[in-house]
N, C-alpha and C positions, 0 to 999 in steps of 0.2 A: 504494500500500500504506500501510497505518498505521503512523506514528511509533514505535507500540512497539518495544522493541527486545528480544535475541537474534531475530535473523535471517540467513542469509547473504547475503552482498555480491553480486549478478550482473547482467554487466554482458554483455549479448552471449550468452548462454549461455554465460558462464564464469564462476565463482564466484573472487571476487578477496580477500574476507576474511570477517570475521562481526563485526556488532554486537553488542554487549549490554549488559545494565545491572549499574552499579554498586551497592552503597547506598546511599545519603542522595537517590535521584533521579541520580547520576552515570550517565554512560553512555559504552561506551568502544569503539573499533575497531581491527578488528587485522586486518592486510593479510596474507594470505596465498598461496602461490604453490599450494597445494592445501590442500584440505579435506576430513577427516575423520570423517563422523558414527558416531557410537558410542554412539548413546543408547539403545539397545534398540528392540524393536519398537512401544512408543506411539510414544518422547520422537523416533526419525528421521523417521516418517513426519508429526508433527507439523510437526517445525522444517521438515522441504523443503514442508509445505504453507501453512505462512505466510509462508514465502519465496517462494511463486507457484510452486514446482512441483507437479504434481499434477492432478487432473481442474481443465480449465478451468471448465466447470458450477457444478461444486461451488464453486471458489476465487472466483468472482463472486458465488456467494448469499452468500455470509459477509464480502463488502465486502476482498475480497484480489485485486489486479490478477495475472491468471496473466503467470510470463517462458517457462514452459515447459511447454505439455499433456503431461504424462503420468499417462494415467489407473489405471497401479495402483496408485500412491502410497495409501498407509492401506488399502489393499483386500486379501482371500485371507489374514486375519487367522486364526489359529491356534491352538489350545491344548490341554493334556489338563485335562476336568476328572474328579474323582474323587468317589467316596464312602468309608465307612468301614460297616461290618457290621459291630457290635460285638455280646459277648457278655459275661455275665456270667461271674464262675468260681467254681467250688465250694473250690477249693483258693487257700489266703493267700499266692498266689506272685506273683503279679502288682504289675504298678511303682505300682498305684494312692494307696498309702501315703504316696507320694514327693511328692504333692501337696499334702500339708498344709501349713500357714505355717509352724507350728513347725520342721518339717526339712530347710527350702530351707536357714537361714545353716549347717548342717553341711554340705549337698549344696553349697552354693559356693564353703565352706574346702575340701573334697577335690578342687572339680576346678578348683582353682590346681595340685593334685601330679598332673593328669590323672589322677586316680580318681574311684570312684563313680560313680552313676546319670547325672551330667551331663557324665561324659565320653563320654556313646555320643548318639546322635540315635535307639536306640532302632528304630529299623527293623532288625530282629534277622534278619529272612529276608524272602526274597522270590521275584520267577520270571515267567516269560511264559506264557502256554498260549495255546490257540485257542477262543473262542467256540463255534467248531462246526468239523467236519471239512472244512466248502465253505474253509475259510483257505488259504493256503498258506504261512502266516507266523504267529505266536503275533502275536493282535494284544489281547491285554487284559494289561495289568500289574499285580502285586499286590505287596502288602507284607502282614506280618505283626508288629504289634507286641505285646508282654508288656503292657499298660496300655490303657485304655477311657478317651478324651482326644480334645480338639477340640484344632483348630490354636489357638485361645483361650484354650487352657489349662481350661478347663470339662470336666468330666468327669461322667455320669451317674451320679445315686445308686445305692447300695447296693454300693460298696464294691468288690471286687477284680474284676479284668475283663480284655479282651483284643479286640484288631479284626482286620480285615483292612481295607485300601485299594485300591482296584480301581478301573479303569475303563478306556475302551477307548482305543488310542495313535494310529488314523487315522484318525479322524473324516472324515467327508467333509461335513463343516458347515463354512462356511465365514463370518467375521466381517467388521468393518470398523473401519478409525481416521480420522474425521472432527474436522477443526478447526469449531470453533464461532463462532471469533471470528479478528481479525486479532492479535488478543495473546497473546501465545504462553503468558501465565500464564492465561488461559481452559481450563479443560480439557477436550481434545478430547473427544469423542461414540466412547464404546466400544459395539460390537454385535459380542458373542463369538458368538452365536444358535449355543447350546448345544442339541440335540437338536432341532434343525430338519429334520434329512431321515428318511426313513423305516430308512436303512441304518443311523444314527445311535441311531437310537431300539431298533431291533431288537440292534444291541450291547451296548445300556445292559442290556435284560431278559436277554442274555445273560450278562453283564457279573456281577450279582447272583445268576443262579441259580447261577453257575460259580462262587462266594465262599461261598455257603449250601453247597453240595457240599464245600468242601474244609473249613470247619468241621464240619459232621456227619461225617467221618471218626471212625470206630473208634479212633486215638489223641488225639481231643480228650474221650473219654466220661468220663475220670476228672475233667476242669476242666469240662465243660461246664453253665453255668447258667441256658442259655438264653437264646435271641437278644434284643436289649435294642433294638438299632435294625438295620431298620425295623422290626420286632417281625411275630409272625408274622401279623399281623393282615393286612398287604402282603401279598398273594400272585399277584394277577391283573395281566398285564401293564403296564395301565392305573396300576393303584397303586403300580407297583415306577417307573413314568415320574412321578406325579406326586412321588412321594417321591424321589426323583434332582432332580426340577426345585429341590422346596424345600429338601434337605438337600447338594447335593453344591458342591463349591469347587473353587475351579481348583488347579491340582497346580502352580502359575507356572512356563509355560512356554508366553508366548506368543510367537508367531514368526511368519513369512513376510509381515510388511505392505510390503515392499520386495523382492521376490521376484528372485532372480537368474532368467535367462533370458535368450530371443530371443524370447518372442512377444509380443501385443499388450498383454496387461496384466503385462508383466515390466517389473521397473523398472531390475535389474544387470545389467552386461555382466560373466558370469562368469569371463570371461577377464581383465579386468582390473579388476574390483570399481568400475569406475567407472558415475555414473548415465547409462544411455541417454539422447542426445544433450546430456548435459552436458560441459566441462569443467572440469577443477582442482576435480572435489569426485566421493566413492569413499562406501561405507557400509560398516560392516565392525561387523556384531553377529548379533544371530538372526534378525533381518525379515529379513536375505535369505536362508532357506532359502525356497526352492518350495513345499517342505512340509513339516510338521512328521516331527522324527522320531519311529522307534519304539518311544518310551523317553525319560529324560530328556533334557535337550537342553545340559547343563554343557561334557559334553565335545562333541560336535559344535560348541558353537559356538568353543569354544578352538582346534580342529581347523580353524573357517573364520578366527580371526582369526593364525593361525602363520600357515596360505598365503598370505591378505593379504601379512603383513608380507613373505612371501617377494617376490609379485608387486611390492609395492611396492618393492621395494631392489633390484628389475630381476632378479631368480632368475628361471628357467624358469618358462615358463609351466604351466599347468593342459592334460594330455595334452587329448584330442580326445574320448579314452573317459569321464577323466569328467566332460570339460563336458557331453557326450552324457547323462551320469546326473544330473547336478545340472539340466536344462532341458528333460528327458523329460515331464515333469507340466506345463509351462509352456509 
């Protein structure tokens, strides 16, 4: 393997501490009796794959001696992504105001007293529904905000306005997180491959007609100034997919590159959060859900890093039932 450093220590299949570097070119080692990864779903499946765990294949093109094949390392990559259906508004109610230079330093003194327009994130309502009635489960998410506004802070001309955010929460597209090089400041090869399957794609048109419907409501008629993006010009399946390709962003919330399970391409033993066939090194962030959930993913993963720490501090284990739920899909 390459000199670089953060990497972990393993010696035998068992992880005995982690390298890494200092400034000035310093670099420093710390022996440990187990190990930790907590980097979320790129920075884990990175570090175990410049550490030589991970597809053997792979960890040889990229000049990394594999200590341990395990091929789902960086693989079953996961995320929501979303768009925004904005509208113009007829009426001066909207947060659009708020965006001008001159009104941010009074928006900044008020929410030091937690008042004002910057004490809220502005996601004012929201909800689940079903794409279609074949669901058994509301599988598109939305949000409603009072303001017509990119995550950039860029907002469309002509003045007061309003969105929805939507899109769908199970995707059955499926990514990857590939190291590029042996040095860990290289950064890995991300392939979200957003709208890749056809089930994917047919959510997406669902996704947007089901967002157009719930603005044309009879209580939006008195604000309503007409749709600004995709504008109506989008209407055929085909333009509402290429317009999602070029306008929609991730909702960040990637997950499952270290997937807990028992099958071939799982890489946790859910039972005790440690990596299949490693010792003294466990993963404990969002890579290891199986699959993303249905909705944001804050508290689920808080939810897997409590059990962790219970698992870890030798508390009862994870019932039978829901290892049985957590390794269903795996």
């Amino acid at each position: 393997m390459s000199s670089a450093g953060h990497k972990l220590i393993v010696e035998d299949k068992k992880v005995t501490g982690v390298n890494f570097d200092l400034p000035l070119g310093r670099k420093r080692t710390v022996s440990a009796r187990e190990v930790i990864l907590c980097g979320g779903s790129f920075n884990s499946p990175q570090l175990l794959q410049v550490s030589g765990i991970g597809d053997s294949n792979h960890l040889k093109s990229v000049g990394v001696e594999p200590v341990h094949h395990l091929p789902g390392v960086g693989e079953n990559l996961q995320d929501h992504l979303e768009v925004y259906v904005q509208h113009s508004c007829k009426q001066p109610v909207s947060l659009n105001p708020m965006l001008k230079f001159h009104k941010r330093p009074w928006i900044g003194l008020q929410w030091l007293f937690r008042r004002g327009p910057g004490s809220s994130n502005h996601f004012e309502g929201g909800g689940f529904i079903r794409g279609n009635d074949s669901f058994k489960y509301p599988n598109l998410m939305f949000h409603f905000l009072p303001i017509a506004v990119r995550y950039d802070g860029t907002a469309p001309a002509g003045g007061h306005g309003y969105q929805v955010h939507i899109g769908p929460m199970y995707s059955n597209s499926r990514g990857s997180v590939r190291i590029k090089s042996p040095d860990v400041r290289v950064k890995p090869e991300l392939r979200l491959n957003y709208l890749s399957t056809p089930q994917d794609r047919q959510e997406w048109v669902e996704a947007i007609a089901a967002a157009r419907k719930i603005l044309s409501q009879p209580a939006f008629a008195l604000f309503d100034g007409g749709e600004i993006s995709p504008s109506p010009a989008v209407n055929t399946d085909e333009q509402v997919l290429e317009w999602v390709r070029h306008d929609g962003e991730t909702a960040y919330h990637p997950s499952c590159t270290c997937a807990m399970g028992t099958g071939e391409m799982s890489v946790i033993d859910p039972l005790t959060m440690r990596v299949h066939g490693m010792n003294g090194l466990r993963v404990v962030d969002a890579s290891v859900m199986p699959y993303v959930t249905n909705g944001n993913i804050y508290a689920p993963t808080m939810m897997i890093a409590e059990k962790a720490a219970d698992i870890i501090l030798g508390n009862p284990p994870l019932s039978s039932q829901t290892v049985k739920f957590f390794t269903h899909a795996n």
